[in-house]
C-alpha positions as CSV (number, residue, x, y, z in Angstrom):
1,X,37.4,157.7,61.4
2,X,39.3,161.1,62.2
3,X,39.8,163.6,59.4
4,X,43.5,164.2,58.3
5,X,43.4,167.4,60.0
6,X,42.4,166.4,63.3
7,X,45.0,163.6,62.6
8,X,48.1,165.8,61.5
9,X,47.4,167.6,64.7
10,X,47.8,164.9,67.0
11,X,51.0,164.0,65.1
12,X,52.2,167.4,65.4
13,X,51.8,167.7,68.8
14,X,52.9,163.8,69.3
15,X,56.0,164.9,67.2
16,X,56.8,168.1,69.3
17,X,56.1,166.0,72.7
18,X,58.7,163.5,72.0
19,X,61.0,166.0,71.1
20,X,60.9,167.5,74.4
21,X,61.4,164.5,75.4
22,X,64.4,163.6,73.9
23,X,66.4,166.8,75.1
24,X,65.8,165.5,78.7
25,X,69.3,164.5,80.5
26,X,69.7,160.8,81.5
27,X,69.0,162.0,85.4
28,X,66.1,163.9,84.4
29,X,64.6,161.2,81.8
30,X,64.8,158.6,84.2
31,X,62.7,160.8,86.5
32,X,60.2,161.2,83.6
33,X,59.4,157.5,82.8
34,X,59.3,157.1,86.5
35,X,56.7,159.2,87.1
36,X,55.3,158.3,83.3
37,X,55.0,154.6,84.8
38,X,53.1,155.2,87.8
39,X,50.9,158.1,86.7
40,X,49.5,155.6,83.9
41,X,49.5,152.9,86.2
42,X,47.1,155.6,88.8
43,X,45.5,156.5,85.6
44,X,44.1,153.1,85.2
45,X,43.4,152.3,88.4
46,X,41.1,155.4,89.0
47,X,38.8,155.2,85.1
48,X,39.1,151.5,83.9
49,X,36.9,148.8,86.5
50,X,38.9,146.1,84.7
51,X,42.4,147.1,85.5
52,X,41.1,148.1,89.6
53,X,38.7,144.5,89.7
54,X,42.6,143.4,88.4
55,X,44.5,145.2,91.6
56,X,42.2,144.9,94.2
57,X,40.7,147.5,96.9
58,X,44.4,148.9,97.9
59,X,46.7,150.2,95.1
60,X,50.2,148.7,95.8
61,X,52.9,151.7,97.1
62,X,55.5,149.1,95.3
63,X,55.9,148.9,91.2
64,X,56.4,145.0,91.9
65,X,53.0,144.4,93.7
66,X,51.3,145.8,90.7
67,X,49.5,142.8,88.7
68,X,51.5,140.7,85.8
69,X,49.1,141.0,82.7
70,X,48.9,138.0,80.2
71,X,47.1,137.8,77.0
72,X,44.7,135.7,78.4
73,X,43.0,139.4,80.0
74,X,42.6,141.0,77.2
75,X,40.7,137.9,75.4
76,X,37.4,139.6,76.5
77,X,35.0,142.1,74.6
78,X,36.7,145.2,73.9
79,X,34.3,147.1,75.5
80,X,35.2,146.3,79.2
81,X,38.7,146.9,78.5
82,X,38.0,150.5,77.8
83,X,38.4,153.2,80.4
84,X,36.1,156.4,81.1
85,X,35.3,158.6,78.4
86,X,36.5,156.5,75.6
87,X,34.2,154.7,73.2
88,X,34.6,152.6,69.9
89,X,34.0,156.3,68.2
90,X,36.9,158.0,69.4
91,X,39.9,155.4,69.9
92,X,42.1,153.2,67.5
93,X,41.5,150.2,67.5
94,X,43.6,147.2,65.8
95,X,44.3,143.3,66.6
96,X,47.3,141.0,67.1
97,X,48.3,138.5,64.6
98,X,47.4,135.7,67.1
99,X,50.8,134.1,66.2
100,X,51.3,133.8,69.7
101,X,48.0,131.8,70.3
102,X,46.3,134.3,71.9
103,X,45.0,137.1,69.5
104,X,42.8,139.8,71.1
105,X,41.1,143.5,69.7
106,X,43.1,146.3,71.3
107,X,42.5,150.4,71.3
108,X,44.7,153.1,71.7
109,X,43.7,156.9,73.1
110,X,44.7,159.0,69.3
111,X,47.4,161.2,71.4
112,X,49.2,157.6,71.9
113,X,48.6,156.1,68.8
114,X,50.5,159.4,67.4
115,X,53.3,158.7,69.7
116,X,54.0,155.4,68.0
117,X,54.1,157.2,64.8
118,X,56.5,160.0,66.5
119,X,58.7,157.3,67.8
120,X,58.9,155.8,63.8
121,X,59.9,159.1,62.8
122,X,62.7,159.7,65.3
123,X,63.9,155.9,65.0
124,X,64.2,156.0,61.0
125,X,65.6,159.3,61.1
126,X,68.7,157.6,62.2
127,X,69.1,155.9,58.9
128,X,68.2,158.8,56.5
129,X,64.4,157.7,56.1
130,X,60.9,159.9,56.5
131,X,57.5,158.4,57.5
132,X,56.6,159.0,53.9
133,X,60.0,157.4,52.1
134,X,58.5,155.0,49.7
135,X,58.4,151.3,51.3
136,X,58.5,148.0,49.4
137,X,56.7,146.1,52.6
138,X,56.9,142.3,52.9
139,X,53.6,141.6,55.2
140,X,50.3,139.8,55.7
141,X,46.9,142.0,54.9
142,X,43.5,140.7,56.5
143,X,41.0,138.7,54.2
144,X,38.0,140.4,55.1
145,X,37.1,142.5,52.1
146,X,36.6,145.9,54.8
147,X,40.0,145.4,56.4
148,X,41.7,144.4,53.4
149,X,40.5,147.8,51.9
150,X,41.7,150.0,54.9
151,X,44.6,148.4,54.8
152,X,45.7,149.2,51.3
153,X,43.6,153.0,52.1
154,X,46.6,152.7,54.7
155,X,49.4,151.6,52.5
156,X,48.2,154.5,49.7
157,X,48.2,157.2,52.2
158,X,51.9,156.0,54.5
159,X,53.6,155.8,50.8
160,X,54.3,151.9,50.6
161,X,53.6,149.0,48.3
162,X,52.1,145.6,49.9
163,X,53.8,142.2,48.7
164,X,51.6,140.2,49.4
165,X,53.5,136.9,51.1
166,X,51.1,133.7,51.2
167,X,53.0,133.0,48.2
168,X,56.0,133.4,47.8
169,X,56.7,130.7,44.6
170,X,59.7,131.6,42.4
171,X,57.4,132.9,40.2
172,X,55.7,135.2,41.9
173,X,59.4,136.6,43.4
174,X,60.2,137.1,39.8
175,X,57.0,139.4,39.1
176,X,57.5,141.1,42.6
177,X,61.6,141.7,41.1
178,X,60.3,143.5,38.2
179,X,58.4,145.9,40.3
180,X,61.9,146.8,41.8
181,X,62.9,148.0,38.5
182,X,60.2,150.2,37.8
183,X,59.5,151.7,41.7
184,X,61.9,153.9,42.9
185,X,61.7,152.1,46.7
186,X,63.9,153.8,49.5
187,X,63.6,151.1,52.2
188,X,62.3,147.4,52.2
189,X,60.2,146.3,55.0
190,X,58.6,143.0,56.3
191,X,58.8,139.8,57.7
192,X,62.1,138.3,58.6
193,X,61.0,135.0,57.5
194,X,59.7,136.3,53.6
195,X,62.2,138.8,53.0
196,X,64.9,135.9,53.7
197,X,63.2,134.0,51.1
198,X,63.3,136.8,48.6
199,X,67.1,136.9,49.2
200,X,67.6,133.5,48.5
201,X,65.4,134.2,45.0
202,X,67.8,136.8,44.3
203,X,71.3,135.3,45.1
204,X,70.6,131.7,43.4
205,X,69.7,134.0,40.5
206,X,72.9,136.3,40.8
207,X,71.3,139.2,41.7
208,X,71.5,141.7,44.2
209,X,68.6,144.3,44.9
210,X,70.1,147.5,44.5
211,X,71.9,147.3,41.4
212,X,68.3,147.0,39.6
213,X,66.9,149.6,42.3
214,X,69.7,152.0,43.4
215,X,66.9,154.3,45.4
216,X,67.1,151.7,47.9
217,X,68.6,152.5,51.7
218,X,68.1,150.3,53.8
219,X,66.7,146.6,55.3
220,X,64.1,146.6,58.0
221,X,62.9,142.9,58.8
222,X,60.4,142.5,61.6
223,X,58.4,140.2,63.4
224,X,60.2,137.2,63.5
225,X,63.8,136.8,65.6
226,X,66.7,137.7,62.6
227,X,69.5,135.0,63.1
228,X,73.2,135.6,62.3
229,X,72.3,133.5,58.7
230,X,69.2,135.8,58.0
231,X,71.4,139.0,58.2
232,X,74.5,137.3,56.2
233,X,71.4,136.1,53.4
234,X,69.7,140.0,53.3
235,X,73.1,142.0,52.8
236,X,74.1,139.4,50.3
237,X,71.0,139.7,48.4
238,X,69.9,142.8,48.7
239,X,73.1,144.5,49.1
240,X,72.3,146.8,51.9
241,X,72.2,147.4,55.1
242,X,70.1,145.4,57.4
243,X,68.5,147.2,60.9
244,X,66.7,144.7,63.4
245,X,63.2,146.1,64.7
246,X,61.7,144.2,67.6
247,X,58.0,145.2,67.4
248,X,54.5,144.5,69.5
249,X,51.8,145.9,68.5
250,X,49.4,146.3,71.0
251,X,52.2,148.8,73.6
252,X,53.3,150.8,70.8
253,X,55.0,149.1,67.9
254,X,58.4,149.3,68.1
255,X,60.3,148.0,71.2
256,X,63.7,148.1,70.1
257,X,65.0,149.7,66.6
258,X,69.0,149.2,65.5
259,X,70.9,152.2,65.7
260,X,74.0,153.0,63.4
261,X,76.2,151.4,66.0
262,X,74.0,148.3,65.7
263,X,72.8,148.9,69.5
264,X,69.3,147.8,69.6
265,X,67.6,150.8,71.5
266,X,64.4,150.3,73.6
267,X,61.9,152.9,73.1
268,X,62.2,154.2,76.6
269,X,60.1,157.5,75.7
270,X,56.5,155.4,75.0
271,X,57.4,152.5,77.0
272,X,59.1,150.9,80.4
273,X,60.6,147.4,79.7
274,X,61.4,144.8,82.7
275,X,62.8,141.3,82.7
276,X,61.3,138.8,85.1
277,X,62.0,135.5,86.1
278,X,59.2,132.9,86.1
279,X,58.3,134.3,89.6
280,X,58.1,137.8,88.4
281,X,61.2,138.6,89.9
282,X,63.3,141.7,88.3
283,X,66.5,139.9,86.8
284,X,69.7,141.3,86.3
285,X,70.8,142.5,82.7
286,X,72.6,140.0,81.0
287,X,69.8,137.3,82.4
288,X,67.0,135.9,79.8
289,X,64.1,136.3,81.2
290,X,60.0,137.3,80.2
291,X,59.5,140.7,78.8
292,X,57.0,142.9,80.6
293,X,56.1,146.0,78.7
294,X,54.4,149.0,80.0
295,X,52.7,151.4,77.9
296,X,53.4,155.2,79.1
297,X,51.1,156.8,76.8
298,X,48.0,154.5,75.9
299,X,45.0,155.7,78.5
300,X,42.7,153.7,76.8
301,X,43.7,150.6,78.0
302,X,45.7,149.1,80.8
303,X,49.0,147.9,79.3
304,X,50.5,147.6,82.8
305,X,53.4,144.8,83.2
306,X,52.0,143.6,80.2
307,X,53.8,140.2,79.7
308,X,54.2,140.0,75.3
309,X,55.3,136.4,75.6
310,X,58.7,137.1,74.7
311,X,62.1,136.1,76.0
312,X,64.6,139.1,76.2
313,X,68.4,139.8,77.9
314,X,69.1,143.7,78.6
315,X,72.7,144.6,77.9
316,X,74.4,146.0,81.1
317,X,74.8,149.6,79.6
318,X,72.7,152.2,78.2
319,X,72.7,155.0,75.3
320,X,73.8,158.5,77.0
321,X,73.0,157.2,80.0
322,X,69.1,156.9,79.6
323,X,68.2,154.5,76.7
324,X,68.0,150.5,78.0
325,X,69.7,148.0,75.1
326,X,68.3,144.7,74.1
327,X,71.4,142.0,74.0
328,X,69.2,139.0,72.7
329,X,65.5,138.2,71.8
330,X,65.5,134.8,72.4
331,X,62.1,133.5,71.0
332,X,58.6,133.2,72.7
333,X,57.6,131.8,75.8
334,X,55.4,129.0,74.5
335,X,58.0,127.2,72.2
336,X,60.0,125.6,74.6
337,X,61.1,122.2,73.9
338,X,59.9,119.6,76.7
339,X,61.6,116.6,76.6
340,X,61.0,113.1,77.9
341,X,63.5,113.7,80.7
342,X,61.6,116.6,81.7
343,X,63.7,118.8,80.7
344,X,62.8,122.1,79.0
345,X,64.9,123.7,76.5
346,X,64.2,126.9,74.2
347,X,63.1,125.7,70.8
348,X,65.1,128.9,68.9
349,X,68.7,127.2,70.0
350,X,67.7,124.2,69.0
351,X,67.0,125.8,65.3
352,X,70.2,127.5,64.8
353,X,72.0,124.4,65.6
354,X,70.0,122.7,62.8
355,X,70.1,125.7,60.6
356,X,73.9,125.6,60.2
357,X,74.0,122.0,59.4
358,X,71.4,122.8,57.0
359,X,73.2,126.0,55.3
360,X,76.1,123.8,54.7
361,X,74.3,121.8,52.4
362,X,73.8,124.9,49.9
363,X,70.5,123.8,48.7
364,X,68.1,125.0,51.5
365,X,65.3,127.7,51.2
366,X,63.7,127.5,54.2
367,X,62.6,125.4,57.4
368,X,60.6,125.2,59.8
369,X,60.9,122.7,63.3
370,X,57.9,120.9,64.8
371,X,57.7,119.1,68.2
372,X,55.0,116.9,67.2
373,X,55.6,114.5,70.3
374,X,57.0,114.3,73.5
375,X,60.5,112.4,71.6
376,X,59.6,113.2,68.2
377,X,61.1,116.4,65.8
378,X,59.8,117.1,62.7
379,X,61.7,119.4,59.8
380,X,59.5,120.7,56.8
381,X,62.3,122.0,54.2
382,X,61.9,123.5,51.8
383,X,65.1,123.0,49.2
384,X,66.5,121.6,46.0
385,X,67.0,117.7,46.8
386,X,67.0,115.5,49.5
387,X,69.5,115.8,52.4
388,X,72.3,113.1,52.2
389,X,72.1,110.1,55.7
390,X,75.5,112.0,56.7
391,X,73.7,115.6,56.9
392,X,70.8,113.6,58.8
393,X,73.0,112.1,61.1
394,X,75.2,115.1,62.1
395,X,71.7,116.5,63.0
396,X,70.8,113.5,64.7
397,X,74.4,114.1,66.5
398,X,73.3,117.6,67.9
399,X,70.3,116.3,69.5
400,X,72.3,114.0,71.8
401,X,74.3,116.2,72.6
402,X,72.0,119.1,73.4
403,X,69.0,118.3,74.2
404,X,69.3,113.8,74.8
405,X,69.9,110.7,73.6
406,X,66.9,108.7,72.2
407,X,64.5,111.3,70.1
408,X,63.3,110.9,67.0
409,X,64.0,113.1,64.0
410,X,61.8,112.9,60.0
411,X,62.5,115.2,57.9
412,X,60.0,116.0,55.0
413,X,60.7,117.5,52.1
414,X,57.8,119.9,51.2
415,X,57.4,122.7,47.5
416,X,56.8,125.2,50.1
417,X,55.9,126.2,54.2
418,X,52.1,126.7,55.0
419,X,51.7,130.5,56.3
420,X,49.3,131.1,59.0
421,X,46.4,134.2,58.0
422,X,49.0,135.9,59.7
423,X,51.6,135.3,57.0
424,X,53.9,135.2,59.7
425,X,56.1,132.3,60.2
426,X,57.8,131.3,63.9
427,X,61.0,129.3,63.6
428,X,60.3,126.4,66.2
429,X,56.6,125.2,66.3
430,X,55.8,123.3,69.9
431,X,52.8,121.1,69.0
432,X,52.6,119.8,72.5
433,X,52.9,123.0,74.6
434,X,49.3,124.1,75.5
């Protein structure tokens, strides 16, 4: 573990780095990532046998004949991952929640894992926050006694308090209010998904956050895909404003962070984002499509056209002419709906048509979809009684008419949603997609 003064100075320097960064014109920032991309790219190639075994004898003179990445690469021991000169003893390592079936170890060089901290700096700098403003933080924490200590080490040192979300019964809520009223909390963090639920605490007891904690500033939910419902839910109850963060771990946390003009930036200074078709083809902005990350600054391992298993659309313009927008995050890649038609449809639009049936009612907490068979949808809700055969049916309605005629729909009425280890929950759960 690195002292905290060898760590403050990789910060510092990170810090000053993307600075310089920053005061780069849109011509001459383009330039950098561009030769950021395929230096790291080169990088790899040259120190880390995986990533050349990956590529082959010749190194491509195109940036689309590099190799596609999936998960699936990294599900091997960390130590053949690593390049040259960099050893368990003098990398960061971490792992991903697995909530998209494929959780792996993964290491960062310290100079990048300080760029990921520089990049949280600059991106909540735009909304009055410091890396050390005290955070109420909504999240999982691993249950092996080691981990679970560094983590709250972690959460001691960064300035935040852990609530804890496996569960999330109204009376734990109402213990978890009353440290609101005795915490001075600037910002509250977490998972889309638990803060929501926390909301829904609050308005059904006509509350709203900040009256009881007026330090508050601001709503950061993470993780899971923030509907037009979950932002109406978190400004009613917590009576603030609400900024989207797209985040994946293993190529540098944040991906896209809300501005105050509600643009969701991509963080083009520690990464290079691309939108392919399902043959790898570079779409068009404005066109869903995968979401390939590369890592610019991480030379311990190969994050090159790393696919995160996302679905994205780019808008068509950019912030002063050098930072890409994300239009839409349209869910992952492995919950599509397949039908008995054969037709495939994203699992997400089939929640929000469910979800505002469901809303009207004015007795839902929360829900979750399953695709338990090829014709067969199953809805654990969580909510105050059972729906009435007209809510069922207008349900039932929106099936036929967008995804087909003839499927199946039970609805079960459950106390409360199962969370993975994780503690985070997805929207749409295929059971049938491998």
């Amino acid at each position: 573990m690195l002292s905290n003064f060898k760590w403050l100075r990789y910060l510092n320097y990170a810090i000053k780095t993307f600075e310089d960064i920053s005061k780069l014109s849109g011509q001459e920032f383009r330039s950098w990532q561009r030769q950021k991309q395929w230096s790291i790219a080169r990088y790899h190639y040259k120190n880390n046998p995986f990533y050349r075994k990956k590529i082959g004898n010749n190194f491509p003179e195109k940036w689309e004949d590099l190799p596609i990445m999936e998960k699936s690469d990294y599900q091997v021991d960390l130590e053949k991952l690593l390049s040259k000169g960099y050893t368990r003893k003098n990398i960061y390592i971490a792992n991903t929640s697995g909530s998209s079936g494929h959780p792996f170890f993964f290491a960062k060089n310290q100079e990048a894992h300080a760029m990921s901290w520089a990049l949280i700096k600059d991106r909540y700098s735009w909304h009055g926050l410091k890396l050390n403003s005290k955070q109420a933080r909504f999240y999982g924490i691993p249950l092996k006694t080691t981990s679970k200590v560094q983590e709250h080490i972690k959460d001691w040192m960064i300035n935040r308090v852990r609530f804890q979300i496996f569960d999330l019964s109204d009376e734990i809520l109402e213990k978890y209010l009353l440290r609101f009223t005795k915490i001075k909390f600037e910002y509250i963090y977490g998972y889309t998904n638990s803060l929501v639920l926390f909301a829904r605490y609050l308005i059904d007891n006509k509350i709203i956050l900040i009256d009881i904690c007026p330090s508050l500033k601001l709503c950061i939910p993470t993780s899971e895909t923030v509907t037009k419902e979950d932002r109406e839910i978190l400004v009613k109850g917590f009576g603030l404003n609400v900024v989207n963060e797209y985040g994946v771990s293993e190529v540098g946390g944040i991906v896209a962070f809300e501005d105050n003009n509600s643009n969701w930036v991509l963080s083009a200074e520690t990464q290079y984002v691309e939108i392919l078709d399902q043959d790898n083809n570079l779409l068009e902005n404005n066109k869903g499509g995968k979401v390939v990350i590369t890592d610019l600054h991480n030379k311990t391992m190969p994050f090159i056209r790393y696919n995160v298993g996302d679905i994205g659309v780019l808008s068509e313009y950019t912030i002063k002419g050098k930072y890409p927008v994300l239009q839409k995050l349209l869910g992952r890649t492995n919950d599509n709906i397949r039908l008995p038609s054969g037709r495939v449809s994203p699992g997400l639009t089939f929640y929000y048509i469910s979800r505002s049936i469901l809303e009207s009612s004015g007795v839902l907490k929360e829900f979750i979809i399953r695709q338990s068979a090829l014709d067969t949808f199953e809805f654990d809700v969580v909510c105050d009684r059972d729906f009435y055969e007209n809510e069922v049916k207008e349900i039932e309605n929106q099936m036929d008419i967008y995804l087909e005629p003839g499927l199946k729909l039970k609805i079960h009425r459950v106390p409360k949603i199962s969370r993975p280890s994780s503690g985070k929950i997805k929207h749409f759960y295929s059971e049938i997609n491998s």
